[in-house]
Every structure is written in structure tokens, then in C-alpha cells.
C-alpha positions as CSV (number, residue, x, y, z in Angstrom):
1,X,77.6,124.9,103.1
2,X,81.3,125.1,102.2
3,X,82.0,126.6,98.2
4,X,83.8,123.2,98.0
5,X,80.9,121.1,98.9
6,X,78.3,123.5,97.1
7,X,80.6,122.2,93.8
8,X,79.6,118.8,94.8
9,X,76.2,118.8,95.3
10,X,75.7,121.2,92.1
11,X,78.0,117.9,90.6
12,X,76.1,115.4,91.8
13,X,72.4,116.9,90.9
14,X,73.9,117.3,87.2
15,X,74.7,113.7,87.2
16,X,71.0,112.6,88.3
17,X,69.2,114.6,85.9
18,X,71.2,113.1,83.4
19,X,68.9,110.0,83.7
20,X,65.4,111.8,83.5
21,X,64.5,109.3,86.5
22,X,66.6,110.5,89.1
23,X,65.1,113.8,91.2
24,X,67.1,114.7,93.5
25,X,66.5,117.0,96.7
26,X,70.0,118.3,98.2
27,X,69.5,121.4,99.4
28,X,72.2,123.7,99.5
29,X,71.5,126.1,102.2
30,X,71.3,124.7,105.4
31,X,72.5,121.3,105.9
32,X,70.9,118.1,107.7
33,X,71.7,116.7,110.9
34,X,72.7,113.6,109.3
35,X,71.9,113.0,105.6
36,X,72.4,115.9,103.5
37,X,69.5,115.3,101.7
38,X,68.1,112.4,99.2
39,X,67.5,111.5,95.6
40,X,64.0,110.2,94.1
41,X,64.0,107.3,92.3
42,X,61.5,107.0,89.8
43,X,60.5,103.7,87.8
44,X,59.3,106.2,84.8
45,X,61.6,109.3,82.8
46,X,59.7,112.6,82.8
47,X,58.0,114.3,79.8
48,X,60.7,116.3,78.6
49,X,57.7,118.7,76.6
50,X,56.0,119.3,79.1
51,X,57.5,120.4,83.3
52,X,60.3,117.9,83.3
53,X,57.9,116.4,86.4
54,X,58.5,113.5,87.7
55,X,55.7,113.6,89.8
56,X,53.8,110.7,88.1
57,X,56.6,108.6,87.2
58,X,56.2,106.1,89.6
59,X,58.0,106.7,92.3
60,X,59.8,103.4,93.6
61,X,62.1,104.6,96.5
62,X,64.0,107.5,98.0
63,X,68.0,107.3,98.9
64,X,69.1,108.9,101.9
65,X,72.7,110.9,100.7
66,X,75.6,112.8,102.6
67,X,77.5,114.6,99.7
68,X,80.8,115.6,100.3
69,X,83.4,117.7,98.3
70,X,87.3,117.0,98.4
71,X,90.3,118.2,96.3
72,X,92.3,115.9,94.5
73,X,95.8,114.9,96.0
74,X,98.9,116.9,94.3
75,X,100.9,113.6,94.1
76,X,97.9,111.3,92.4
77,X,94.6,112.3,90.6
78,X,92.3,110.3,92.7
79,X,91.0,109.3,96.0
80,X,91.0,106.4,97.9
81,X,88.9,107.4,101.4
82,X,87.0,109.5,102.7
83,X,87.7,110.8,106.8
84,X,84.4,110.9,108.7
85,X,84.5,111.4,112.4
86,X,83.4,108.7,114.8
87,X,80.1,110.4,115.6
88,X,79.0,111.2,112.1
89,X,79.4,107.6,111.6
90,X,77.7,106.5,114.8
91,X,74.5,108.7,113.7
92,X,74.6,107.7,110.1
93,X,74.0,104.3,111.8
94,X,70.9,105.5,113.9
95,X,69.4,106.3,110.7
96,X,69.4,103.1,109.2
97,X,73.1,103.7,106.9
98,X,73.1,106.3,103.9
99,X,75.4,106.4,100.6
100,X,78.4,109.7,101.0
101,X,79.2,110.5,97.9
102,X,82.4,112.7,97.3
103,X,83.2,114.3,94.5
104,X,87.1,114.6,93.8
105,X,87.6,118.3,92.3
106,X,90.4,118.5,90.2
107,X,93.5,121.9,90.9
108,X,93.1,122.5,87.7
109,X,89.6,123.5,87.2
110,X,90.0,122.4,83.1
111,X,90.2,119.1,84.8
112,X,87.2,117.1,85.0
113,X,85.7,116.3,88.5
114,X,85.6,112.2,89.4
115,X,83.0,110.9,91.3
116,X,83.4,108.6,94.1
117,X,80.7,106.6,96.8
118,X,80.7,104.7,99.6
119,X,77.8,102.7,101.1
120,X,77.2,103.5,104.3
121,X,74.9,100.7,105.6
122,X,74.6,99.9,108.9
123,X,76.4,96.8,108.7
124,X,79.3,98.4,106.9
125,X,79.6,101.0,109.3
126,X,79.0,98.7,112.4
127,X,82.2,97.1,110.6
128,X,84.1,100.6,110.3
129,X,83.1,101.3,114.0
130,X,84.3,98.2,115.4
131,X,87.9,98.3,113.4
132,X,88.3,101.7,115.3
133,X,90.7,102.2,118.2
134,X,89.5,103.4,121.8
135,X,90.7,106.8,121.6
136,X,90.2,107.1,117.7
137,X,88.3,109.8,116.3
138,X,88.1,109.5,112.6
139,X,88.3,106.8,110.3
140,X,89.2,106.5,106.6
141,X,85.7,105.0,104.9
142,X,87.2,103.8,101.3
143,X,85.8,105.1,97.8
144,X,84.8,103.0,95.1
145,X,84.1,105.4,91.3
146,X,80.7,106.1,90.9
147,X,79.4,105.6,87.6
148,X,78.7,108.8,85.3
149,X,76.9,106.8,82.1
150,X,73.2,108.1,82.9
151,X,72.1,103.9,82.6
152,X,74.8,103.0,85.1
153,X,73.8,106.0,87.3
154,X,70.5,104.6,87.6
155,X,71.3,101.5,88.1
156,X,73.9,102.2,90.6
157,X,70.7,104.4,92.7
158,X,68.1,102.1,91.9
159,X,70.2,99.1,93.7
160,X,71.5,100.8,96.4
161,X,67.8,102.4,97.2
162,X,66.6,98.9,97.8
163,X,70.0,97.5,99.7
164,X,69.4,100.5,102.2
165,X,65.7,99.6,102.3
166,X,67.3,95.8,103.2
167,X,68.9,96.6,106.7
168,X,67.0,94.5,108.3
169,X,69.1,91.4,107.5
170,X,68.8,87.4,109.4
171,X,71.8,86.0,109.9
172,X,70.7,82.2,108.6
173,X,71.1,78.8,111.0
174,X,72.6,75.4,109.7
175,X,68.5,74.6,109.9
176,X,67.6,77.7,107.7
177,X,70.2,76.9,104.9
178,X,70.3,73.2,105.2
179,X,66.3,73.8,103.9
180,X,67.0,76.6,101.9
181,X,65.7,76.2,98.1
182,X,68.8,78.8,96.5
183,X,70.0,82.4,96.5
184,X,69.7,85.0,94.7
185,X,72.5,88.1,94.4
186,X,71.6,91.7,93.1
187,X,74.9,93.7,92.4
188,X,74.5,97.3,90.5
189,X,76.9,96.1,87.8
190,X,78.1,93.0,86.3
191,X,80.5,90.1,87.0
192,X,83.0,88.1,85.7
193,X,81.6,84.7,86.6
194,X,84.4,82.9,84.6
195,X,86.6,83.8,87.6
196,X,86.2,83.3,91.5
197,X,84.0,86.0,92.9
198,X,83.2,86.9,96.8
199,X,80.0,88.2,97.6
200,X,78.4,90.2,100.6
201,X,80.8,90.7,103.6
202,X,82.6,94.1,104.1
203,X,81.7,97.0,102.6
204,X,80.0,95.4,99.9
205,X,76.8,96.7,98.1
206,X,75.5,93.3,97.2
207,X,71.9,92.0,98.3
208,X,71.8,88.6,99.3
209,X,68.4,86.9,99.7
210,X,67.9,83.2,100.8
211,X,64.8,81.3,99.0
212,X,62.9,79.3,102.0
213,X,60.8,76.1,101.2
214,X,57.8,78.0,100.9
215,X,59.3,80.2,97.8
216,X,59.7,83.5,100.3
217,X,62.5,85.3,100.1
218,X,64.6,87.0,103.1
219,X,67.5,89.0,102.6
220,X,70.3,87.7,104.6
221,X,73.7,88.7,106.3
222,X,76.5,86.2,104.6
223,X,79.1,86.1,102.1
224,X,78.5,83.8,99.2
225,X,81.7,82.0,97.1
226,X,80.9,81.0,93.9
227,X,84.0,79.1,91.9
228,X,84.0,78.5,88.5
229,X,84.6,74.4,87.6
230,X,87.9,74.9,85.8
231,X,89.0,76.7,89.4
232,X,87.7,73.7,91.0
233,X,90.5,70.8,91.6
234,X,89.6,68.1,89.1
235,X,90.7,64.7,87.7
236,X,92.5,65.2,84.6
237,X,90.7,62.2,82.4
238,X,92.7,60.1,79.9
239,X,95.9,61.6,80.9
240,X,99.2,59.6,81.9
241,X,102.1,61.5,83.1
242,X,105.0,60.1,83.5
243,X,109.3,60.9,83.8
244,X,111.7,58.4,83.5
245,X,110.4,55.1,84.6
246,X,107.8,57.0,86.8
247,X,104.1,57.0,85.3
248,X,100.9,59.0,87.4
249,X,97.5,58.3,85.9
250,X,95.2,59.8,88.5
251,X,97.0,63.4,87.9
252,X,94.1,66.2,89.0
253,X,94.5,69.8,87.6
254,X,92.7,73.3,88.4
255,X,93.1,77.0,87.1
256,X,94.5,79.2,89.5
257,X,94.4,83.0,88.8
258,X,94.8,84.3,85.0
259,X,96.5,81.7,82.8
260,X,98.1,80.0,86.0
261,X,97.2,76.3,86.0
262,X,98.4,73.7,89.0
263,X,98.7,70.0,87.8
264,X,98.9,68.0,91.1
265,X,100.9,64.4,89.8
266,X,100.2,63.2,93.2
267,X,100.0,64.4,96.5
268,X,103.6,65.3,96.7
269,X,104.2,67.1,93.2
270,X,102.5,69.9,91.5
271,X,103.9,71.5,88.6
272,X,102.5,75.1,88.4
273,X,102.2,76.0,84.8
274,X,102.3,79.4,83.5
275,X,101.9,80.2,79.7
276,X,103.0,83.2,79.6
277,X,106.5,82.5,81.4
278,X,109.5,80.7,80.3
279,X,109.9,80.3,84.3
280,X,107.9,77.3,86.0
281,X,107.0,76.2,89.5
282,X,107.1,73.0,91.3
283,X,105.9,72.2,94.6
284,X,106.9,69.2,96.5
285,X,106.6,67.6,99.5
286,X,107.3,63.9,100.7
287,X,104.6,61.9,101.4
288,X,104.0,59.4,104.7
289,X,103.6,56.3,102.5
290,X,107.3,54.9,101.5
291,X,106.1,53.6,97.8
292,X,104.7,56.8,97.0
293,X,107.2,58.7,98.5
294,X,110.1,56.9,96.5
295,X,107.9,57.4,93.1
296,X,108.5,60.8,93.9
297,X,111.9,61.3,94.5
298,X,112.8,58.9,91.3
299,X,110.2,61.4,88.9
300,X,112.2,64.1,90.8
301,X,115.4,62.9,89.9
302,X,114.8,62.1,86.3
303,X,113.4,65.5,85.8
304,X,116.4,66.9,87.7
305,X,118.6,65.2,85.0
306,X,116.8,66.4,81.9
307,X,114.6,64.0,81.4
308,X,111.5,65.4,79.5
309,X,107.7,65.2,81.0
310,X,105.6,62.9,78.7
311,X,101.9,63.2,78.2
312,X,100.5,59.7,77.1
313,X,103.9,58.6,76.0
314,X,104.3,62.2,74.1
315,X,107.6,64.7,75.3
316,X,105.6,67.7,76.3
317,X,107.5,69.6,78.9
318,X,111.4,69.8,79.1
319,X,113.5,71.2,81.8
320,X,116.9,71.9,81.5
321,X,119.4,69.8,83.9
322,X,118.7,71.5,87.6
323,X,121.7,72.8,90.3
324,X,118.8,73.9,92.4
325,X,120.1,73.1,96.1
326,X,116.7,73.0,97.4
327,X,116.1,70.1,94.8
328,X,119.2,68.3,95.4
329,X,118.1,68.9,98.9
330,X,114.8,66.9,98.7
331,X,116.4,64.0,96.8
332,X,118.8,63.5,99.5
333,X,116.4,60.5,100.8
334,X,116.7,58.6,97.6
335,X,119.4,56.0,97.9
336,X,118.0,55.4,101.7
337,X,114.3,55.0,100.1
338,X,115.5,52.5,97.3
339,X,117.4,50.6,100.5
340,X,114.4,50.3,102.2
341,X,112.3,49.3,99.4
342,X,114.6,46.6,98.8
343,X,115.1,45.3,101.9
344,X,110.8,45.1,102.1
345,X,110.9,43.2,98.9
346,X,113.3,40.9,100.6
347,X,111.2,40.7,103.6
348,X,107.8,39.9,102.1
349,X,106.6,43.4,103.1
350,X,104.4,45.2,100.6
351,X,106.0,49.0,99.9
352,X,103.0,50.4,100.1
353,X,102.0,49.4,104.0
354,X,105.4,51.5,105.5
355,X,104.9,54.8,106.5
């Protein structure tokens, strides 16, 4: 074993015991043929007056671990991947995945080391395999930080001892999840539910399980979207919007990303409304239906001139005058929509039926 990786395992080992239910076994004479060594996770922390055992501290798992040691880059102070050659990931598959854990040693030893991990399950590396080339040898697995608060340690080991004892993953039917009673998802930290999250999929550590009719519970290979309602595109109740001589009442709205909120007027205008700018978007396009279309452009136009956006008959947003040539560009049809509007009227022919 390399002085740079005996630094990492003596690293590592430090960062278990800090939990007083983490034992771990790396040895640091000869390595493995795969995994380096593991860590035992206990559900119970030792007696600290007595051995330190944890011997009868209900053991609960082991996790199978490759520990790595790398120096930080001179340009940054951290890492983003770790190289591992084709092979190693090939038999890190055979043996059902492991977690590499690299530890980024600082060039200046008064520096403190960072930890980093990877897990190496099978599906992840089936994934890393398959984005390979033919005649490419290594690839670049990425690093996420690994925790060094003794509770977030554990918790970190504890859930990724039973995702690598979860290989064995279905990959569910229309028939399995059209009966399927809910989900559950274990993650090893927590989540910010009050925004769009993605779970399971590439690289990720989460642990998926599908609850069958008959309350069982099989962990499964999927990725699970979960949308918060305010992300979800809603009608906005009670609320008439209007320009000029233009009025919308079945306006929708949804949050976007941070503060960003899109207000759809109608299926040709959203306003996308940003808080913390003095600079707003609007999207248009025309729509098929010549009435709807012209209620458009004539919003458009009185918008373009000044015209202030009124919330139920209030002035809430004002633009200044526009010279934007892609807006004088899509009001270009107006005159010829207000002629053929006309000439329906004059015909008998409801607005609303030309497309």
C-alpha cells in the first residue's frame, strides 16, 4: 500500500471511530483483490469504560469499501472524479458494487484533508461501463463530499450498507405500478421538498421500494419526480388580467426555479416574472384560432404602447413604451387580423370557428 493511500485509510478509520458504531476493518498491509476492506455497522455504540468492543452492539450490516488517496489539484482545492480503470470497475461489479472513498490530501499538510465517496453499485457502474468508449480504458467516476459530523457519518454508512445489500432491484410493469399501494424513498440526508427533486437514476444512492397490494415491499429500479403544487401549472382563481380593452380570466400560473414565476394569460402569452429583477420576460406565440389570436396581438399592442397590466381593474405592472423589433415583429398581423375579423362579422361567421 502506497504512503498516500496509507494516509487515507488511517483518514478514513479516524472518521468511523468517531461515531462509536462504526468498526472498521481496512487493512493496511496487503490489499484485496477488489474491495480494500469493509466497515461494521453496528445498531449499538461501544462501552467506552470498558474494550471499546463492539462486539455485542448489534451488528446490522457490513459495507464493502475501496479506499483511495489523491492529492488536491494546484489550481482548485477539491476534487470532482476519481479514474478507475475499466477492469477494476468490471470486478467491482462481480462483487455486487462497493463504496470508493478518496480522500483529497491537501500540499500543504496544515491543510485539512476532504473527504469524498462514490457509490459504486452495480447499476451505477453498469451505467459508467456502458458510457465508455470501445478502446477506453479508464473512466472518471464523480465524487460527491462525504460527511465528517460523526451522526452524518453514520447515517451516510448505515444507508449505503442497506442500498448495497438492495442490488437485487425489479424493474416494475404498467401491471405492477398500476396496483401498487405507494413508495417509499430512503436518502442518507435530507431534502428540500419545497422544490422539484429527482430520485433514483444515475449514480444516485437513493433506495426506492414499491408497496404491493399485499403491504410487501420490493425495492425497485426507477426514478421517482416528486413536484411541489406551487411548481405545478395552476388556475390562478379570482384573478382578471387585462391591457387595454383586453381582459383574460382563466389566467394559470406556476413557480419556476427560485423566485421565478410564469403567468400563462392564455396559451399565447406568458409573462415570466422575476422579483428580484427590474428585467422581465414574455413569451409569445400566435395561436390557430383567429379570435384568440387577435386578443393577443391587441393585449400585445397596448402593452407595447405603455399601457399598464391591471389585476382586477388594479395597475399592477407597467412597462415602458417597447422598440423591441421582435415585438413589432409579432404584431405585424394585426391590421390583417382586425380585417378579417371584420369581414366575419360582416359575413355572419363567428371569430371564434377560423383557424
Amino acid at each position: 500500500m502506497s504512503a498516500i493511500e496509507l494516509k487515507a485509510v488511517y483518514f478514513f478509520s479516524e472518521l468511523f471511530l468517531t461515531t462509536k458504531r462504526l468498526e472498521p476493518e481496512i487493512p493496511t498491509g496487503e490489499k484485496g483483490i477488489v474491495a480494500d476492506g469493509h466497515v461494521n455497522v453496528y445498531q449499538n455504540v461501544y462501552n467506552e469504560q470498558t474494550d471499546h468492543s463492539l462486539t455485542g452492539g448489534n451488528l446490522v450490516g457490513q459495507l464493502k469499501l475501496q479506499v483511495k488517496g489523491k492529492r488536491l489539484p494546484k489550481t482548485k482545492n477539491y476534487l470532482t472524479s476519481f479514474e478507475l480503470h475499466r477492469y477494476a470497475l468490471e470486478n467491482i461489479k462481480t462483487i455486487g458494487g462497493l463504496v470508493l472513498l478518496v480522500a483529497g490530501l491537501p500540499r500543504d499538510e496544515r491543510k485539512e484533508t476532504i473527504p469524498y465517496y462514490a457509490d459504486l453499485s452495480v447499476q451505477n457502474v453498469e451505467l459508467f461501463l456502458s458510457q465508455m468508449g470501445r478502446n477506453q480504458a479508464t473512466f472518471n467516476v464523480p465524487l460527491q463530499r462525504f460527511p465528517t459530523d460523526p451522526n452524518e457519518i453514520y447515517r451516510y454508512v448505515y444507508h449505503l450498507t442497506e442500498r448495497q445489500s438492495e442490488n437485487c432491484l425489479i424493474t416494475p410493469d404498467d401491471t405492477m405500478l398500476e396496483n401498487a399501494e405507494g413508495f417509499t424513498i430512503t436518502l442518507p440526508h435530507s431534502v428540500d421538498l419545497s422544490r422539484p427533486q429527482l430520485f433514483g437514476g444515475p449514480t444516485s444512492s437513493a433506495i426506492i421500494k414499491m408497496i404491493g397490494p399485499d403491504n410487501r415491499t420490493r425495492a425497485i429500479k426507477a426514478m421517482l419526480k416528486i413536484t411541489p403544487e406551487s411548481y405545478q401549472l395552476r388556475r390562478w382563481e379570482d384573478m382578471e388580467v387585462s391591457c387595454g380593452e383586453t381582459t383574460y380570466s382563466e389566467t394559470r400560473r406556476r413557480k419556476v426555479k427560485g423566485e421565478i414565476i410564469e403567468f400563462y394569460l392564455s396559451p399565447g402569452i406568458c409573462l415570466s416574472l422575476d422579483p428580484t429583477s427590474d428585467r422581465q420576460t414574455i413569451h409569445m406565440r400566435y395561436q390557430s384560432n383567429l379570435h384568440y389570436a387577435l386578443n393577443d396581438l391587441l393585449f400585445m399592442d397596448a402593452l407595447c404602447k405603455g399601457t399598464p397590466i391591471q389585476l382586477n381593474g388594479i395597475a399592477a405592472f407597467e412597462f415602458k413604451a417597447s422598440r423591441s423589433g421582435k415585438l413589432k415583429e409579432f404584431l405585424e398581423p394585426l391590421d390583417y387580423f382586425l380585417a378579417l375579423t371584420e369581414m366575419c362579422e360582416d359575413l355572419g361567421i363567428d371569430p371564434k370557428l377560423c383557424r
